[in-house]
C-alpha positions as CSV (number, residue, x, y, z in Angstrom):
1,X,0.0,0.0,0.0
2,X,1.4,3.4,-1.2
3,X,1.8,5.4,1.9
4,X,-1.2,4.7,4.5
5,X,-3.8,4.3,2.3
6,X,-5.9,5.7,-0.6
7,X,-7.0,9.2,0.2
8,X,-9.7,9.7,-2.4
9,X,-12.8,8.1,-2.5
10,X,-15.5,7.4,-5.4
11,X,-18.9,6.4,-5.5
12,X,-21.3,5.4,-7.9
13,X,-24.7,5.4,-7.7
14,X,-26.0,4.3,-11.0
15,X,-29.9,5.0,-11.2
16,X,-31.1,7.9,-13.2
17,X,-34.7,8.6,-14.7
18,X,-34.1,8.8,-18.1
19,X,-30.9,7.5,-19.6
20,X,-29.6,10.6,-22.4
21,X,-28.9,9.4,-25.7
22,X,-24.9,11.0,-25.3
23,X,-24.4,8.9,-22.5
24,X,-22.2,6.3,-22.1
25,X,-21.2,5.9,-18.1
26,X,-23.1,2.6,-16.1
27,X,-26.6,3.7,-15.1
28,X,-29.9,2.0,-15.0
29,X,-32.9,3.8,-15.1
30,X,-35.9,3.9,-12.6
31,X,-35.6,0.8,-10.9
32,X,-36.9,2.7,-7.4
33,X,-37.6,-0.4,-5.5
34,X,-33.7,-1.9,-6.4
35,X,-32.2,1.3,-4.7
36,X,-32.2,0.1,-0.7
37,X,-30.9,-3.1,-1.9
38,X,-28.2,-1.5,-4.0
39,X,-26.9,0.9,-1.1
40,X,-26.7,-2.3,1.2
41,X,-24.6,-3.9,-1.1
42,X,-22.5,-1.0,-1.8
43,X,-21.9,-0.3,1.9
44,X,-20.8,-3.8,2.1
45,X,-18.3,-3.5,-0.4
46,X,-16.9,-0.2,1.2
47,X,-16.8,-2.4,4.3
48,X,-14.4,-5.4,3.1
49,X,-12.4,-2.3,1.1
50,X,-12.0,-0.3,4.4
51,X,-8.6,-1.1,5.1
52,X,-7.3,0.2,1.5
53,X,-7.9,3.6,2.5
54,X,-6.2,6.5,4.6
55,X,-7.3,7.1,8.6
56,X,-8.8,10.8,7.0
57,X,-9.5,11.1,3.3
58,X,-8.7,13.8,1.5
59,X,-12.2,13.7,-0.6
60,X,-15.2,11.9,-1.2
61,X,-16.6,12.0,-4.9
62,X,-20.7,10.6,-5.4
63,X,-21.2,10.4,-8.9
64,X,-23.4,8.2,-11.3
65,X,-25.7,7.8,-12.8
66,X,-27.6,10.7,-11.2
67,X,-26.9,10.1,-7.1
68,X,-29.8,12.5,-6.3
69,X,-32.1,10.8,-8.2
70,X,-31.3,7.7,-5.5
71,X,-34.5,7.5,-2.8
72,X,-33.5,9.6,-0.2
73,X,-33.7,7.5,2.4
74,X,-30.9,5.5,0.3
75,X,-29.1,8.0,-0.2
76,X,-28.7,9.3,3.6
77,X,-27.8,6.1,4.2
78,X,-25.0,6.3,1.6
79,X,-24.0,9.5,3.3
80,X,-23.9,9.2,6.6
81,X,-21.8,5.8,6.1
82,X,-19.1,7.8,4.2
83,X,-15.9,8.1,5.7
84,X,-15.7,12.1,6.5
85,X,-13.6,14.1,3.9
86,X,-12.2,17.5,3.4
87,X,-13.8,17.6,0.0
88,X,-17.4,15.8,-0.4
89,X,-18.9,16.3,-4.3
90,X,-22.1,15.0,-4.7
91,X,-23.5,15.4,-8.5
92,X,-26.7,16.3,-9.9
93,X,-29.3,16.8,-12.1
94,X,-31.5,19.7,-11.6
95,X,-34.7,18.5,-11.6
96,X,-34.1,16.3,-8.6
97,X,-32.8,19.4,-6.0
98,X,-35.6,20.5,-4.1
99,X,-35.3,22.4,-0.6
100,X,-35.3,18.9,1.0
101,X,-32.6,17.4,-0.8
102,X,-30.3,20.4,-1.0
103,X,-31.1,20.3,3.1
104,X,-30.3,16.6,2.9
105,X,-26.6,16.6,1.4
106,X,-25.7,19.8,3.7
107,X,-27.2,17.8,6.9
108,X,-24.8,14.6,5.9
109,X,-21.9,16.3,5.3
110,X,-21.6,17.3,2.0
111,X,-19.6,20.5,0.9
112,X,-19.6,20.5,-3.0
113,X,-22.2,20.3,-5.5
114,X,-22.1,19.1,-9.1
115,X,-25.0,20.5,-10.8
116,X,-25.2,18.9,-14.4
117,X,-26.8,22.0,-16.3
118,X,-25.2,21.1,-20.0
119,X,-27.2,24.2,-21.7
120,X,-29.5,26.9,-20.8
121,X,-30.8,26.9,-24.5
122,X,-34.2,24.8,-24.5
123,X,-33.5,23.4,-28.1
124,X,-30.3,22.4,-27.2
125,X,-31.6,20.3,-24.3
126,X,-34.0,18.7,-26.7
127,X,-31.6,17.7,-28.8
128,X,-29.2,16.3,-25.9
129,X,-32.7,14.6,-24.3
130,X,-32.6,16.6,-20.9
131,X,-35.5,16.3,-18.5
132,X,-34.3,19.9,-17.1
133,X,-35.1,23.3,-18.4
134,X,-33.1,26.4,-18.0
135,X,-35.3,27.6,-15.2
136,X,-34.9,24.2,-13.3
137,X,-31.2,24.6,-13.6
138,X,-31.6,28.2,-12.1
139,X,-33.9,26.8,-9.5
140,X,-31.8,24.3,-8.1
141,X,-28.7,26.4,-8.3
142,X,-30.8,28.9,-5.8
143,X,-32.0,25.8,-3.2
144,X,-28.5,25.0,-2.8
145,X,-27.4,28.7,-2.3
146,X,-30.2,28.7,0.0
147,X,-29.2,25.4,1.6
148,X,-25.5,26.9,2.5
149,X,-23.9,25.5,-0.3
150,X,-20.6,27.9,-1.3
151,X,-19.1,26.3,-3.5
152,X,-21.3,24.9,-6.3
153,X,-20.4,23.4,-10.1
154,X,-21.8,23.5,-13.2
155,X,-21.3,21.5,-16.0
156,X,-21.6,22.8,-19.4
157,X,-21.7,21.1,-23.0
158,X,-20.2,22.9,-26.6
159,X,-20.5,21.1,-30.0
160,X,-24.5,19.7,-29.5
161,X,-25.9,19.6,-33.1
162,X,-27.7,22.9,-34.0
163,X,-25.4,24.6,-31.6
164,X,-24.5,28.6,-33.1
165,X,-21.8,30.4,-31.6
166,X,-24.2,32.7,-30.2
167,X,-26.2,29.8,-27.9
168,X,-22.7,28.9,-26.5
169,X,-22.2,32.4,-25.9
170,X,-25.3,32.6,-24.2
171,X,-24.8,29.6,-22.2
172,X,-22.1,31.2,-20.8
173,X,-23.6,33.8,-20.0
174,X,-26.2,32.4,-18.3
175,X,-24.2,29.9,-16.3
176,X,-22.0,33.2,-15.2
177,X,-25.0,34.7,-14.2
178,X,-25.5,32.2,-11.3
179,X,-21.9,33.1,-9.8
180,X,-20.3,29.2,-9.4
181,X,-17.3,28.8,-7.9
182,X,-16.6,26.2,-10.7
183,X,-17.5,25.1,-14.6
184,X,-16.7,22.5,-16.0
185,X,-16.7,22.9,-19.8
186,X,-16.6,19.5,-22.3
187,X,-17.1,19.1,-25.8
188,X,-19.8,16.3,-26.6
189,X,-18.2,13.5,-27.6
190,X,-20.0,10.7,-30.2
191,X,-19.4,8.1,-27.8
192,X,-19.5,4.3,-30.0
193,X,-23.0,2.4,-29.5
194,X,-25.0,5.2,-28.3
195,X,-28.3,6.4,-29.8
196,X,-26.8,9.8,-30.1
197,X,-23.8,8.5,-32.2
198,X,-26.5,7.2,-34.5
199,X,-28.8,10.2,-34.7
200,X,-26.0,13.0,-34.6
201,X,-22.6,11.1,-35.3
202,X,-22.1,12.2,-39.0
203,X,-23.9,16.1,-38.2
204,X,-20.6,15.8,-35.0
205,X,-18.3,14.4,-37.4
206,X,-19.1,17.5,-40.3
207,X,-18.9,20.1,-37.2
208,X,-15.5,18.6,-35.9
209,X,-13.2,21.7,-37.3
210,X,-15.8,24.2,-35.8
211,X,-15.0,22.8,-32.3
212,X,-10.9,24.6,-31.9
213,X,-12.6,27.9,-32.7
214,X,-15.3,26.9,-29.7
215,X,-13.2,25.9,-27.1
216,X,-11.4,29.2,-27.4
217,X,-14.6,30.7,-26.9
218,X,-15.2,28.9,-23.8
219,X,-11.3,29.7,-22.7
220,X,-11.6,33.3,-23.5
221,X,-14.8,33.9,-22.1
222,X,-14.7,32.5,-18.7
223,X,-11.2,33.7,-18.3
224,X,-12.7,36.8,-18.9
225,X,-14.9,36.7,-16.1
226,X,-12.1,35.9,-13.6
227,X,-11.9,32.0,-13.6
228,X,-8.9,30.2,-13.8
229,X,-8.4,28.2,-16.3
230,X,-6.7,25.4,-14.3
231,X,-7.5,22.2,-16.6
232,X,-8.3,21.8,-19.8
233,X,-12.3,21.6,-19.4
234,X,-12.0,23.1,-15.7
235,X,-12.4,26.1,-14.7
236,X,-12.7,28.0,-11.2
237,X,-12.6,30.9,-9.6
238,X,-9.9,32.4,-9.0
239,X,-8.8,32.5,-5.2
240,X,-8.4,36.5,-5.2
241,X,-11.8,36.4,-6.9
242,X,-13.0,33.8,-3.7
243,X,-11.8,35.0,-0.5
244,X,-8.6,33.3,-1.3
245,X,-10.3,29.7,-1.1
246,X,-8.5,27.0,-3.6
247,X,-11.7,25.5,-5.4
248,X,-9.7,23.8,-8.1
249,X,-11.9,20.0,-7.4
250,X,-9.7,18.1,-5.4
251,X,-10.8,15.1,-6.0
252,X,-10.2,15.2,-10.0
253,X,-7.0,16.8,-9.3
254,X,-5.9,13.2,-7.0
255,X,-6.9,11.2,-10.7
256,X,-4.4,13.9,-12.7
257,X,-1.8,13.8,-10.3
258,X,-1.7,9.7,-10.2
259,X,-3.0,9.2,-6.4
260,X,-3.9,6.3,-5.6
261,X,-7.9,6.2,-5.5
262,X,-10.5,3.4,-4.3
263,X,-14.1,3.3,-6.3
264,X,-17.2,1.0,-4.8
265,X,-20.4,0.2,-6.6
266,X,-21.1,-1.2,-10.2
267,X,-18.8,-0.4,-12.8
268,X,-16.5,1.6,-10.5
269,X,-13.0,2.0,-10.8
270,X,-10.0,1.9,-8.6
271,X,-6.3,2.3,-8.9
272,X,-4.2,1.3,-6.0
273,X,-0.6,-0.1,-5.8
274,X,-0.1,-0.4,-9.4
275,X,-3.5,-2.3,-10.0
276,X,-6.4,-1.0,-11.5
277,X,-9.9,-2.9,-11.6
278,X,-13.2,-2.5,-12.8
279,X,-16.2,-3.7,-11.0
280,X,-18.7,-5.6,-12.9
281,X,-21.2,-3.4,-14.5
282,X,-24.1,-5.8,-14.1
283,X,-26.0,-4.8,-11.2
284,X,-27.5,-8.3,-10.6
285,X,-24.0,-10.1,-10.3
286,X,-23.1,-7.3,-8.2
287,X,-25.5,-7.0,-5.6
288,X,-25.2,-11.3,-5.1
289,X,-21.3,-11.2,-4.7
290,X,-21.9,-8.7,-1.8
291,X,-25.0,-10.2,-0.3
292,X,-22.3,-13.3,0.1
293,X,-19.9,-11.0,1.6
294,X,-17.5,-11.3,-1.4
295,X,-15.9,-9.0,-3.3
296,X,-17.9,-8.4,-6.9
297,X,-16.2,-9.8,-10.0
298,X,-13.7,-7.6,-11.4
299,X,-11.9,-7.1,-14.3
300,X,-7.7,-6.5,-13.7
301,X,-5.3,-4.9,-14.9
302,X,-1.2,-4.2,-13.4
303,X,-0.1,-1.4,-14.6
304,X,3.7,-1.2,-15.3
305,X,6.1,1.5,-15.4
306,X,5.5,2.3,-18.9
307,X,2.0,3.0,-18.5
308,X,2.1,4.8,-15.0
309,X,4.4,7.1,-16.6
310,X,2.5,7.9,-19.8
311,X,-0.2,8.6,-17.8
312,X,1.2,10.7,-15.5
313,X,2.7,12.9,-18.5
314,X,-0.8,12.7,-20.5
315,X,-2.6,13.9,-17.3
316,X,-0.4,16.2,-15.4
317,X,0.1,18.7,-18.8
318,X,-3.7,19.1,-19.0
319,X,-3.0,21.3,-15.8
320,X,-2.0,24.8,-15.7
321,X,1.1,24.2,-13.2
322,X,4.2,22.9,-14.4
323,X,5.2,19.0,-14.6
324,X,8.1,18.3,-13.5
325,X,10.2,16.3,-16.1
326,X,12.6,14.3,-12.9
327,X,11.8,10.8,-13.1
328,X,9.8,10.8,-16.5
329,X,12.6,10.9,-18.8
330,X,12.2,7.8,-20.1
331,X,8.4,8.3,-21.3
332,X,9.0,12.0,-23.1
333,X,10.3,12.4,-26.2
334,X,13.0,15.0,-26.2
335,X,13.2,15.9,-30.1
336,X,9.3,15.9,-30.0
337,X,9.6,18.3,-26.9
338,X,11.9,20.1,-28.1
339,X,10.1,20.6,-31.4
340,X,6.4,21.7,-29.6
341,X,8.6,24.7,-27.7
342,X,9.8,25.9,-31.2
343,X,6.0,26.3,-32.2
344,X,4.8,27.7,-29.7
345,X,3.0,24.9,-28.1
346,X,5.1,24.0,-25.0
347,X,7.5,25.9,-22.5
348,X,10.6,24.1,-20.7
349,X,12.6,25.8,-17.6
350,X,14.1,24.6,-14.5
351,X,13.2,24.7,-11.0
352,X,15.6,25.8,-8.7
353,X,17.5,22.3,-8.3
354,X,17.8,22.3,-11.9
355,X,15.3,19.8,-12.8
356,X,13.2,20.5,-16.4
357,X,9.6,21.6,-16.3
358,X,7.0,21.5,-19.0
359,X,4.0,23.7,-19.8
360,X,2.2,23.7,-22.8
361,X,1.2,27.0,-24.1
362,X,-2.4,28.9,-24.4
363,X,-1.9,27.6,-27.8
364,X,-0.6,23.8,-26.7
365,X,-3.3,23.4,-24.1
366,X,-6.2,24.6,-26.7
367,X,-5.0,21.5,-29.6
368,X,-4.5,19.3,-26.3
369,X,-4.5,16.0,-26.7
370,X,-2.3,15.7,-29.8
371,X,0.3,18.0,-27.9
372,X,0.4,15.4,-25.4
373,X,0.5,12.5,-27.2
374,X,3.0,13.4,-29.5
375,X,5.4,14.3,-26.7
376,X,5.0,10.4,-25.3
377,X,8.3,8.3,-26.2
């Protein structure tokens, strides 16, 4: 075990109302009277996985599938078993935050709130299948202000079919509106095998050179307004802007710096030790391992130097501080590195004990992942 423990906790509670035709995570819709006997089984997995993490976590992360969407009764459960955490993130959909629930996840501990908004533009959330409207966004935003909440998320989408400049301008603007400590930012991805891939793939696929000239939009225009632009689809304020409060998500931050991390429930991941595995993501095979006190099935995978390293690099440029080149030498390319700093796309100093650093550009972290890549050995 790397130090004493994992220090970062996920979560996944799968069930959601309505699954959206984008998406491709586990989740399993409805299913309201599977939701105690999912929890039970989860919390007896966290049980036998106990000694794999830290005395005091670092952060908690609930994500699904649509957590709030769980019963609430479930879902306290969930919560008040949680091991306590400096950072506890709970996402969700906007329809499902009423005045109860936002009292709910401030009564058992929670501190962070991942609202998934995508786009304030009613055609838009057609397209993208939403159940919430702008105003629900707005309205949950506002019962979690009201329930304490400082330091709320939003998560936006750029690149949804029919999508102008002008609508993602707008979205912006309306998401800015509400004042969030953070945004997340993503383009929509034609993920294989989903209805959305089928409906919109070839519309994505025609509107794929469009998407450079958005991202800089997004970039310029929430920079604009005082948010760091700490990763490349993350955003926060800025901590002169926040009463000097760090609100980059720490939890995110532990999978892009290569901590160690446990996940429980279907389909979760966790990385620990140089192993990663998989739970199954069948809920049936899931729930009867645990109900026989076992662990679920798994898929494994040990990760070797090669891999740990090339993650690391891949990872750590998609932040705004400098990676530190000691110890990686082996996975960067130096003629390729080299190469990106005389176009503009990368940056290379030293620290004070001489050891290289690497930053990529405005320009390097807009193109992204092909700086990256072509900078692994």
């Amino acid at each position: 075990m790397s130090g004493a423990g994992a220090r970062h906790l996920y979560v996944h509670l799968p069930f959601c109302a309505h699954r959206c035709g984008y998406c491709d995570f586990v989740t399993l819709v409805g299913r309201h009277d599977q939701h105690g006997a999912y929890v039970h089984a989860l919390l007896a997995e966290l049980e036998l996985e106990r000694s794999l993490l830290a005395p005091d976590l670092e952060t908690v992360f609930v994500g699904g599938g649509t957590p709030t969407f769980t019963e609430p009764d479930a879902l306290a459960r969930v919560l008040a078993a949680l091991p306590r955490a400096a950072e506890v993130t709970v996402e969700a959909n906007p329809e499902t935050v009423t005045p109860a629930l936002a009292t709910l996840l401030r009564e058992q501990g929670v501190n962070r709130v991942s609202v998934g908004a995508q786009s304030f533009r009613p055609h838009l959330l057609a397209v993208l299948e939403r159940v919430a409207q702008p105003d629900t966004v707005r309205r949950a935003f506002y019962h979690l202000r009201d329930a304490g909440f400082d330091n709320i998320s939003l998560d936006l989408l750029y690149g949804i079919p029919g999508q102008s400049p002008a609508d993602l301008e707008a979205d912006l603007g309306d998401a800015l509106a509400l004042g969030p400590e953070h945004l997340s930012c993503y383009e929509l991805e034609a993920k294989p095998g989903t209805r959305f891939t089928h409906a919109h793939g070839a519309e994505l696929a025609r509107q794929a050179e469009a998407m450079e000239s958005y991202f800089e939009l997004v970039v310029e225009r929430l920079r604009g307004a005082g948010y760091r632009w700490y990763e490349t689809a993350n955003f926060c304020r800025r901590a002169e802007n926040a009463g000097g409060r760090d609100l980059r998500v720490r939890h995110n931050l532990a999978y892009w710096l290569g901590r160690d991390y446990l996940g429980v429930g279907v389909g979760a991941v966790s990385t620990i030790d140089q192993l990663r595995w998989r739970n199954t993501p069948r809920l049936r095979d899931y729930t009867a391992s645990l109900a026989r006190r076992e662990r679920p099935p798994r898929e494994l995978e040990q990760l070797d130097a090669t891999v740990i390293q090339s993650e690391r690099v891949m990872l750590g440029l998609r932040l705004d501080q400098p990676f530190g080149l000691d110890g990686f030498e082996d996975a960067v390319d130096d003629a390729a590195l080299e190469r990106l700093a005389q176009l503009g796309l990368a940056q290379v100093n030293r620290d004070p004990h001489g050891a290289r650093r690497v930053t990529l550009t405005k320009r390097g972290r807009l193109l992204g992942g092909g700086v990256t890549v072509e900078l692994l050995a």
